[in-house]
C-alpha positions as CSV (number, residue, x, y, z in Angstrom):
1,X,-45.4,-14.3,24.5
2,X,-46.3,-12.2,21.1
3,X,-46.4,-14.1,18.1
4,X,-43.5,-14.2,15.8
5,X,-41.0,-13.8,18.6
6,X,-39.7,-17.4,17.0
7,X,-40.6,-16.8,13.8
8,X,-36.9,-16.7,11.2
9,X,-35.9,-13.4,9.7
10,X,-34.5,-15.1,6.6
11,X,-32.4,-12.1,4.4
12,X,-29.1,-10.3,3.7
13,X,-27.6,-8.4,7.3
14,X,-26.4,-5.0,6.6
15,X,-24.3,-4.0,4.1
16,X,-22.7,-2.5,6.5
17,X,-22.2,-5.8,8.8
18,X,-21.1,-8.1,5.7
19,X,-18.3,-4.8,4.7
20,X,-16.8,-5.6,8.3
21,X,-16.9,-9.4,8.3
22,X,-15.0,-9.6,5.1
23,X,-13.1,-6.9,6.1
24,X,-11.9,-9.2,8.9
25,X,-11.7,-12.0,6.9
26,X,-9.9,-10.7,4.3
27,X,-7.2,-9.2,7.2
28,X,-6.9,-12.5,9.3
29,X,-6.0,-14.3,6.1
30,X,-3.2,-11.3,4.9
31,X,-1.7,-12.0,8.3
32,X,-1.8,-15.5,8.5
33,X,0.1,-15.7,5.1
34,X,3.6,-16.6,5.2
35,X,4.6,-15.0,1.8
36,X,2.4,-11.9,2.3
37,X,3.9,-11.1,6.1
38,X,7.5,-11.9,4.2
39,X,6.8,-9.2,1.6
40,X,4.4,-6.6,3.7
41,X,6.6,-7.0,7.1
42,X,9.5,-8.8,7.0
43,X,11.3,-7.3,4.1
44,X,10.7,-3.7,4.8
45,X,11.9,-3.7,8.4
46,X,15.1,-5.9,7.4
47,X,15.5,-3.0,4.9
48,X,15.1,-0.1,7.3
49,X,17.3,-2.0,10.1
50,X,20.5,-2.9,7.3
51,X,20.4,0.4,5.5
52,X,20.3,2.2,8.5
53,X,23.3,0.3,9.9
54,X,25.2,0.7,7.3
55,X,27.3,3.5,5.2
56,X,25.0,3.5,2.2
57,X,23.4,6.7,2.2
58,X,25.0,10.1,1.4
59,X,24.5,12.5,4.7
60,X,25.5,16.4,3.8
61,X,28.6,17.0,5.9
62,X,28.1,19.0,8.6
63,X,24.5,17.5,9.3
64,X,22.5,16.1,12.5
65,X,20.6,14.2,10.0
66,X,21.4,10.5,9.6
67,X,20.4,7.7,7.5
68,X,17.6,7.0,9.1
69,X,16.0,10.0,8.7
70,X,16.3,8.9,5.1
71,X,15.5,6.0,5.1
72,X,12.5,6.0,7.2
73,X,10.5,7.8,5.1
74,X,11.2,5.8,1.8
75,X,10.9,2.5,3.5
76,X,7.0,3.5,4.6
77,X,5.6,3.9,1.2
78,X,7.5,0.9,0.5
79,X,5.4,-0.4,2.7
80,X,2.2,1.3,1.3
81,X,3.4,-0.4,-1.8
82,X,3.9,-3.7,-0.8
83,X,0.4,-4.1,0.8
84,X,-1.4,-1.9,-1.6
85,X,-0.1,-2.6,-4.6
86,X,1.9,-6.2,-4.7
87,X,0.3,-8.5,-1.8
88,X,-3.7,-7.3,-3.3
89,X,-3.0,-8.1,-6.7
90,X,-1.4,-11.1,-6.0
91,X,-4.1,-12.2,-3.5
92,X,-6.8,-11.0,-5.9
93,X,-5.3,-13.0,-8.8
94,X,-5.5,-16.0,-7.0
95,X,-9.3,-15.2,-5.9
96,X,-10.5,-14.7,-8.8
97,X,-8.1,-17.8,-10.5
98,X,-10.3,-19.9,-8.1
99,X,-13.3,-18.6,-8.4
100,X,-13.8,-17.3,-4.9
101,X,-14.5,-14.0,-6.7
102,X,-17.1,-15.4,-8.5
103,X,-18.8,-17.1,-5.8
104,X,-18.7,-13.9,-3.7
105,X,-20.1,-12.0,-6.8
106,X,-23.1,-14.3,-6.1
107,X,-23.9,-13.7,-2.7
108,X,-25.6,-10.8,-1.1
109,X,-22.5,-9.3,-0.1
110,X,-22.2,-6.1,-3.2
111,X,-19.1,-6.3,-5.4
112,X,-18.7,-2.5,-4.2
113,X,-18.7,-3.3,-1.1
114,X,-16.1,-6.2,-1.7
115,X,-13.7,-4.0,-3.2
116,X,-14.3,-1.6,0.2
117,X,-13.7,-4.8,2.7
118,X,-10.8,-5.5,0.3
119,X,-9.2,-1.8,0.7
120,X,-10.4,-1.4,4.5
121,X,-8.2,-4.4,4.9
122,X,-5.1,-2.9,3.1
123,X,-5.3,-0.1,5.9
124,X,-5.8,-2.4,9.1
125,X,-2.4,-3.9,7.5
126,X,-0.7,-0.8,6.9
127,X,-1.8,0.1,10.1
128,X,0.1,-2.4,11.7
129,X,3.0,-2.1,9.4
130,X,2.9,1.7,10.2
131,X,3.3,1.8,13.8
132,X,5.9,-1.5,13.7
133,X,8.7,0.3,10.9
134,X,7.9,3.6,13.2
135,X,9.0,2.0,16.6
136,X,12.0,-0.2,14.8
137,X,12.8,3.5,12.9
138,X,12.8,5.5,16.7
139,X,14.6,2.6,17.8
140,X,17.7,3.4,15.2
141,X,17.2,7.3,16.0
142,X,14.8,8.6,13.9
143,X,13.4,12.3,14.3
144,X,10.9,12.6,12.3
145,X,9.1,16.2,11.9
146,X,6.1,17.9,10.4
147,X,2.3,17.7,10.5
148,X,0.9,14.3,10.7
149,X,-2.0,15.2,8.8
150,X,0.1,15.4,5.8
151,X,1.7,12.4,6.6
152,X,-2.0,10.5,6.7
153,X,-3.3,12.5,3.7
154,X,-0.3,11.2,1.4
155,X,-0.7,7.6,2.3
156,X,-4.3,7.0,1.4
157,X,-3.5,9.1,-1.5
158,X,-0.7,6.5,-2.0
159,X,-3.0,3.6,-0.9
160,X,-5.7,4.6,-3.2
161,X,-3.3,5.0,-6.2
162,X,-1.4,1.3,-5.3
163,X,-4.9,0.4,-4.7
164,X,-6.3,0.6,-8.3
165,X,-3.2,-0.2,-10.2
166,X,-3.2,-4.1,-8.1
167,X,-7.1,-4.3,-8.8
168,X,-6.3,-3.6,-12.7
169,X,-3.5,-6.0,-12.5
170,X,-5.4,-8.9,-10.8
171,X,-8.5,-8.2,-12.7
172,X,-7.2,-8.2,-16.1
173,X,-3.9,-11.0,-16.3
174,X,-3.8,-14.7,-15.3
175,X,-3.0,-15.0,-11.7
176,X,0.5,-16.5,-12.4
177,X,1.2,-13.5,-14.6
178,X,0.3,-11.4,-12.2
179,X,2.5,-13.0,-9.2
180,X,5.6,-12.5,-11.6
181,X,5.0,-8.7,-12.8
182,X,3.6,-7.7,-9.4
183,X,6.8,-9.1,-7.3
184,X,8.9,-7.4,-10.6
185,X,7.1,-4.2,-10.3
186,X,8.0,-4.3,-6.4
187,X,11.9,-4.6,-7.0
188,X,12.1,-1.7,-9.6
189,X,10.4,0.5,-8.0
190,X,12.2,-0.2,-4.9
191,X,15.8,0.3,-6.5
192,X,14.2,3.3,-9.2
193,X,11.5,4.6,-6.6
194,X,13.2,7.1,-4.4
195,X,12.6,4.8,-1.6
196,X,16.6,3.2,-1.0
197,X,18.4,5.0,-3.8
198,X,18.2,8.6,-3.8
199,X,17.1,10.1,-7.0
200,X,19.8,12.3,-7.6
201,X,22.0,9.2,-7.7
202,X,20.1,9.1,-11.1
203,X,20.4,11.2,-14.4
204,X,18.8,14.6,-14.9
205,X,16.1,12.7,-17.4
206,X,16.3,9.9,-15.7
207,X,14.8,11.4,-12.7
208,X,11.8,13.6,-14.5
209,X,10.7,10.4,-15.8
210,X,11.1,8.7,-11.9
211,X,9.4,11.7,-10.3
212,X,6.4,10.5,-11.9
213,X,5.3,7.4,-10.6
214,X,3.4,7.0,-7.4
215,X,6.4,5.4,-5.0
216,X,8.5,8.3,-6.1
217,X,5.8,10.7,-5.3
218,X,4.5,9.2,-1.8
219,X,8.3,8.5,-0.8
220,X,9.5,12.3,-1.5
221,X,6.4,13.5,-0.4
222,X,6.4,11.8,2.6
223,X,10.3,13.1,3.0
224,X,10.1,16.7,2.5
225,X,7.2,16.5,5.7
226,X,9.3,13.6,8.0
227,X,12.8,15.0,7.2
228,X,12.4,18.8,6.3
229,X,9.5,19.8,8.0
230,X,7.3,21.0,5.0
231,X,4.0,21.3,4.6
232,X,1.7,19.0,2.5
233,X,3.8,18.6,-0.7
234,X,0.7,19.3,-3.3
235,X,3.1,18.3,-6.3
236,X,3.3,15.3,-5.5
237,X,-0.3,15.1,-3.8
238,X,-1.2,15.6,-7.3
239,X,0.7,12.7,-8.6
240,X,-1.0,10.7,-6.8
241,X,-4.2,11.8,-7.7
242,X,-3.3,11.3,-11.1
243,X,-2.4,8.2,-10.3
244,X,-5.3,7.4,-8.2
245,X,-8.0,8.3,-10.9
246,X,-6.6,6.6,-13.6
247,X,-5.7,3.3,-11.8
248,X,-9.2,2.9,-10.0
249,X,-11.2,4.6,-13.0
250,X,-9.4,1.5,-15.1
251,X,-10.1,-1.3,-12.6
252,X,-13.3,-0.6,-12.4
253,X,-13.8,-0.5,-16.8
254,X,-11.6,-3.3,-17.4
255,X,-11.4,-5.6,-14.3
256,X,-13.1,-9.6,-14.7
257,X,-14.4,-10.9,-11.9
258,X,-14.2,-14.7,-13.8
């Protein structure tokens, strides 16, 4: 027997290992959240499944298009929303409210790589969340076209965007704050964003100024690919972008970890 076969190996494991534990961590506790599966699951599909049932949405006369075609579209970067955006910052709030921020800060796991375990588990989720709306939306007929490529590129463009504006939010305002004006930013955007209401329901200045933010952009991005066939929609690619580099660019200046 060589010597040291018995002997500890006290230290950190990879970087790489502790990334995908609290990656795993940070998904089992999303789905084992009542609230969070109510706001990331639950309301999106109930959304898709009523709208879709109903005589809500304006088809062009003459067209094999129907509300689900829509509908669908809208209703995923709602979902990209609710996960990226609303369920993170309200889960980060209450992290750092408790100090389980903090503590993590103090550990060999890297506050990078945090923020990475954080967002790798906002995919897993949207992941799942993806592929469920997708089978309820074939279920209702949906015929979705266009390149999935785009389809991908838009939602981690949206993700990424969602991303930093929910670190900001939970790294800046008291967690209570942050519960209100994350669930408030989730029901304008879903009546304002593109998503259920279509924009031209809105006036002409009205809608420049909707066109803007980053639901409006992922959910008519992610319509002109799903329902018209297009290409990647690099106006509101770059919207997102926008988005993206000033939301993370901020969370990582201003956001407290205490």
């Amino acid at each position: 027997m060589s010597a040291g076969t018995f002997t500890p190996r006290p230290g950190a494991a990879p970087v790489s290992r502790m990334i995908l534990a609290q990656t795993a961590l940070e998904t089992r506790m999303l789905l084992r959240n009542g609230e969070q599966l109510l706001l990331t699951v639950i309301i999106p599909a109930l959304l898709l499944v009523l709208f879709s049932s109903v005589d809500v949405i304006t088809v062009p006369v003459g067209s094999a298009q129907r509300s689900v075609d829509f509908l669908a579209p809208g209703i995923l970067a709602l979902a990209v929303l609710s996960t990226a955006f609303t369920g993170q910052a309200i889960a980060t709030g209450f992290d750092r409210r408790y100090g389980v921020l903090k503590r993590l800060g103090a550990s060999p796991l890297p506050r990078w790589a945090l923020m990475a375990a954080k967002t790798l588990s906002v995919l897993v989720t949207e992941v799942l969340q993806i592929a469920l709306l997708t089978v309820i939306a074939f279920a209702l007929g949906w015929s979705p076209h266009g390149n999935p490529a785009a389809v991908a590129a838009l939602i981690l463009l949206g993700t990424a965007a969602f991303s930093g504006l929910g670190l900001l939010m939970a790294g800046t305002l008291k967690a209570e704050v942050t519960l209100a004006a994350a669930n408030l930013v989730f029901l304008l955007l879903l009546v304002g964003g593109g998503v259920i209401v279509p924009m031209d329901r809105f006036p002409g200045a009205v809608q420049d100024v909707l066109g803007l933010l980053p639901v409006s952009a992922l959910s008519h991005g992610l319509r002109e690919v799903l329902q018209d066939g297009a290409g990647l929609p690099w106006a509101d690619a770059a919207v997102l972008l926008v988005w993206t580099v000033l939301g993370l660019g901020a969370a990582a200046k201003f956001f407290r970890w205490e």
